[in-house]
N, CA and C of each residue as an Amber inpcrd file, in Angstrom:
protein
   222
  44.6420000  51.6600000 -30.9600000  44.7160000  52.4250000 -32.1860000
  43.4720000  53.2940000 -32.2970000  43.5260000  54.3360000 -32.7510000
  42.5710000  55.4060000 -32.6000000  42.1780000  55.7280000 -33.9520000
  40.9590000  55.6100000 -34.1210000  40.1160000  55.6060000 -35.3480000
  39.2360000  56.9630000 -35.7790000  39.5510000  57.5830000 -37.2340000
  38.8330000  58.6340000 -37.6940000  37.6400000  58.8180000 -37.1080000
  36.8460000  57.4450000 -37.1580000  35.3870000  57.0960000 -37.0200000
  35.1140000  57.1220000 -35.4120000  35.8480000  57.3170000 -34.6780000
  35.8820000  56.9170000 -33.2260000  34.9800000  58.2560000 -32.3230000
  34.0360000  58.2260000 -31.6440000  33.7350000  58.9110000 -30.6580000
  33.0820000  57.9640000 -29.6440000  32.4890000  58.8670000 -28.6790000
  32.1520000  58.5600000 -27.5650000  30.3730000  57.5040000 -27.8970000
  29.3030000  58.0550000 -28.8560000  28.3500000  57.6390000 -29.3640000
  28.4420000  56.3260000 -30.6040000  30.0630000  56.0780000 -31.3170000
  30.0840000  55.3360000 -32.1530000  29.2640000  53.6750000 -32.0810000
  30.0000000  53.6470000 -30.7500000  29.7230000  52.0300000 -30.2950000
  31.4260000  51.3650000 -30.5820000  31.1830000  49.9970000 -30.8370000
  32.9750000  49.5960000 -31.1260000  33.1410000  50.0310000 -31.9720000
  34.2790000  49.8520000 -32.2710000  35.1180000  49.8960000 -33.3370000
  36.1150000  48.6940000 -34.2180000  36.6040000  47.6000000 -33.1520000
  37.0080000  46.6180000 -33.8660000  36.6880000  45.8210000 -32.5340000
  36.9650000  44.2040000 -33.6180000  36.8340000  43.5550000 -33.4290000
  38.0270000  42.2400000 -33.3920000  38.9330000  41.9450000 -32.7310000
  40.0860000  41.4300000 -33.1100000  39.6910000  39.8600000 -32.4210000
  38.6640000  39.6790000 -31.8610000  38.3610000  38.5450000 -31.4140000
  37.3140000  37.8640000 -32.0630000  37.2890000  38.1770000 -33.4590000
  36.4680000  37.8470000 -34.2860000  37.2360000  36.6330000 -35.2150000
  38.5770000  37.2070000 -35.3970000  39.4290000  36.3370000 -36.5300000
  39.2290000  35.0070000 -36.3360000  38.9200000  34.0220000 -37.2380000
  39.0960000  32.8590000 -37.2160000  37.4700000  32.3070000 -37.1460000
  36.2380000  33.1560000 -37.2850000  35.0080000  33.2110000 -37.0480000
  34.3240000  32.8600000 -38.4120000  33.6540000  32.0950000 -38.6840000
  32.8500000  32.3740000 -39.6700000  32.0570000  33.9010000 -40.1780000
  31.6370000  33.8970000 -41.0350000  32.0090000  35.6170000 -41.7300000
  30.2940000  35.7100000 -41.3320000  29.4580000  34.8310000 -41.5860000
  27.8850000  35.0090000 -40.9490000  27.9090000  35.5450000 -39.7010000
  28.3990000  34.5160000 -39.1000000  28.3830000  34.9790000 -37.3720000
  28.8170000  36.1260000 -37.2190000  30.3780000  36.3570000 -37.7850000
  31.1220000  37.8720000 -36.9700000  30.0870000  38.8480000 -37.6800000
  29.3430000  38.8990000 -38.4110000  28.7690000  39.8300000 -38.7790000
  27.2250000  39.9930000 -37.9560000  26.9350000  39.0860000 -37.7120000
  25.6510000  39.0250000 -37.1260000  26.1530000  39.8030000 -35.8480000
  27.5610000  39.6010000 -34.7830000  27.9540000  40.0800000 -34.4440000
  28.4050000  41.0680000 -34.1650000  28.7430000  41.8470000 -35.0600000
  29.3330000  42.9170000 -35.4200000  27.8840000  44.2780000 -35.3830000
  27.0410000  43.8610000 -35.8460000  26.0850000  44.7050000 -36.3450000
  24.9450000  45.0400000 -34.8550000  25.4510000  43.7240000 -34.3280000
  24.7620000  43.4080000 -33.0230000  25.5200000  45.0800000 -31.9440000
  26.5290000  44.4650000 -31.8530000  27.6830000  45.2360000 -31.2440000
  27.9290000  46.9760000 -31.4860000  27.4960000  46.8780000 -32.6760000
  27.0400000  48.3300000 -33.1170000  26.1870000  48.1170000 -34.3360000
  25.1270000  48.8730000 -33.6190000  24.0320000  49.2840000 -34.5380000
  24.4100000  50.3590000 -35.9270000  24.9770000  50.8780000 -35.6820000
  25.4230000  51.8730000 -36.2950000  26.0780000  51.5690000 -37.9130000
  26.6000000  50.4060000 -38.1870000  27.4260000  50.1250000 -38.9440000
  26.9290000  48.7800000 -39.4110000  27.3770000  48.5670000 -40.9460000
  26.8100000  47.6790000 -41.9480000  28.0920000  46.4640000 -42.2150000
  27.9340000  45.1790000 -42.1480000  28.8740000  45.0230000 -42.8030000
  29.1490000  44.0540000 -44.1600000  30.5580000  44.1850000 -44.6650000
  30.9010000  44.0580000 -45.9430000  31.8710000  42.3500000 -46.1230000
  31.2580000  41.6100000 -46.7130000  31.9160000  40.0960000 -46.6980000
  32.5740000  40.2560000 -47.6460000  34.0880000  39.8740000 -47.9160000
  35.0620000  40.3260000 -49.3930000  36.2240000  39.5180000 -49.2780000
  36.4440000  38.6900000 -50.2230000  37.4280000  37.4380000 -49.8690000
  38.9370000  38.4020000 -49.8460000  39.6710000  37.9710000 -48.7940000
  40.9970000  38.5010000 -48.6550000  42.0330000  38.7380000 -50.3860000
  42.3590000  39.8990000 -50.2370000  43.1920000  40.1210000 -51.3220000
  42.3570000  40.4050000 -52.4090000  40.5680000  40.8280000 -52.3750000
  40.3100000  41.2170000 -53.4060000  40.1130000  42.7430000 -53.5540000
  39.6230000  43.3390000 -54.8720000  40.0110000  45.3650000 -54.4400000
  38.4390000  45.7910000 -53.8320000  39.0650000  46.6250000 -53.2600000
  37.7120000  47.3400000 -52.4000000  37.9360000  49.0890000 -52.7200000
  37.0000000  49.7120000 -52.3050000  37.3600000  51.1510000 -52.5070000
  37.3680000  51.5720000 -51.0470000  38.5820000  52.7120000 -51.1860000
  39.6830000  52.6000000 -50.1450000  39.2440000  54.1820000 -49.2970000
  37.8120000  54.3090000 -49.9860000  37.2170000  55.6360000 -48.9030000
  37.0420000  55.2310000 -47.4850000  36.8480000  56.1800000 -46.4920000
  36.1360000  55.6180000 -45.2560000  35.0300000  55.8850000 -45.2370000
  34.2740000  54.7070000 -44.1940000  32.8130000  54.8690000 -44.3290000
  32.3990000  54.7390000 -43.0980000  32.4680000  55.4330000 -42.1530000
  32.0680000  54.7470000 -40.6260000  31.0840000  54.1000000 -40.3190000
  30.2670000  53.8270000 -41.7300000  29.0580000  52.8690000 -41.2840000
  29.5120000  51.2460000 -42.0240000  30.7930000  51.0920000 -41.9230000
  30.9110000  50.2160000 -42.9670000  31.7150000  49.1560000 -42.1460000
  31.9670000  48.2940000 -41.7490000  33.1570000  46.9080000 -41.4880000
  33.3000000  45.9600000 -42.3380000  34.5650000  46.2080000 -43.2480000
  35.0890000  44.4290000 -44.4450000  35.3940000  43.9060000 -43.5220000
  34.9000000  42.5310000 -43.8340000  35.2470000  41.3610000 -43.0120000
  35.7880000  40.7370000 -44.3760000  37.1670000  40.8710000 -43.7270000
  38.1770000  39.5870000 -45.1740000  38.0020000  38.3260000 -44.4090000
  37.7770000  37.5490000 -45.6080000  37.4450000  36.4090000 -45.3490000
  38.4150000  35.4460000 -46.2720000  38.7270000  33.9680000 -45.9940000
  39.1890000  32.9950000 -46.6460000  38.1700000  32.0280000 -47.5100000
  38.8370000  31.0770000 -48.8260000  37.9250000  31.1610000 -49.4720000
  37.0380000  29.7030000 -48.3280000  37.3880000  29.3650000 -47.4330000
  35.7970000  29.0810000 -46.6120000  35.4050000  29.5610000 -45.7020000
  35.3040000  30.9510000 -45.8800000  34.4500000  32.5060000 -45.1370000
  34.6970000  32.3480000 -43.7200000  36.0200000  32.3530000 -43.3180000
  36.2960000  32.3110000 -42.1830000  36.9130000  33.9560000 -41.9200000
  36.7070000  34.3000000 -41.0660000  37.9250000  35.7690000 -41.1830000
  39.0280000  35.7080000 -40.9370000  39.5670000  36.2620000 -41.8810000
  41.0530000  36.4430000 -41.5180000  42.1730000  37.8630000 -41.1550000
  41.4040000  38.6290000 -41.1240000  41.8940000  40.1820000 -40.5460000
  40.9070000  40.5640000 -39.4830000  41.2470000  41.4310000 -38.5870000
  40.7010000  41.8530000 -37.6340000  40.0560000  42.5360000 -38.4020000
  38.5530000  42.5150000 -38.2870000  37.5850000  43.6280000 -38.4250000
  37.3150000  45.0860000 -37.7850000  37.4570000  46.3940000 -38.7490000
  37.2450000  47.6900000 -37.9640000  36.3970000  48.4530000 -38.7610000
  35.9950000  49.2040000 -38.0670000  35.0180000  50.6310000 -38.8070000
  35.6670000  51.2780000 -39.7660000  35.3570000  51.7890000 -41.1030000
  35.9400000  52.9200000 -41.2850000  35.8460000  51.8380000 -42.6500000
């Protein structure tokens, strides 16, 4: 899947081998993986604002901060 946020300098973009991770780690992860981008801990099903941010990754999480959606940029 090909992402707004996507070039050659981005770094990743998702993370689908994250799900099922504690939300500390995939993020420690995540940030590791690309410098570039911040990320956002937000329990599944709550509202977020629905701009893109290419410096941004929600990590939905369950309520014991596990992830439960694949994490992406944008």
């Amino acid at each position: 899947m090909s992402s707004i946020c996507q070039d050659e300098s981005s770094g990743k973009q998702m993370w689908p081998e994250l799900v099922g991770v504690e939300a500390n780690t995939a993020a420690m992860i995540i940030e590791k993986e690309n410098p570039n981008v911040k990320t956002q801990i937000v329990l599944a099903g709550s509202p977020i604002i629905l701009n893109i941010d290419c410096t941004r990754v929600w990590l939905f999480v369950n309520i014991k901060n596990i992830v439960v959606e694949i994490p992406r940029v944008g």
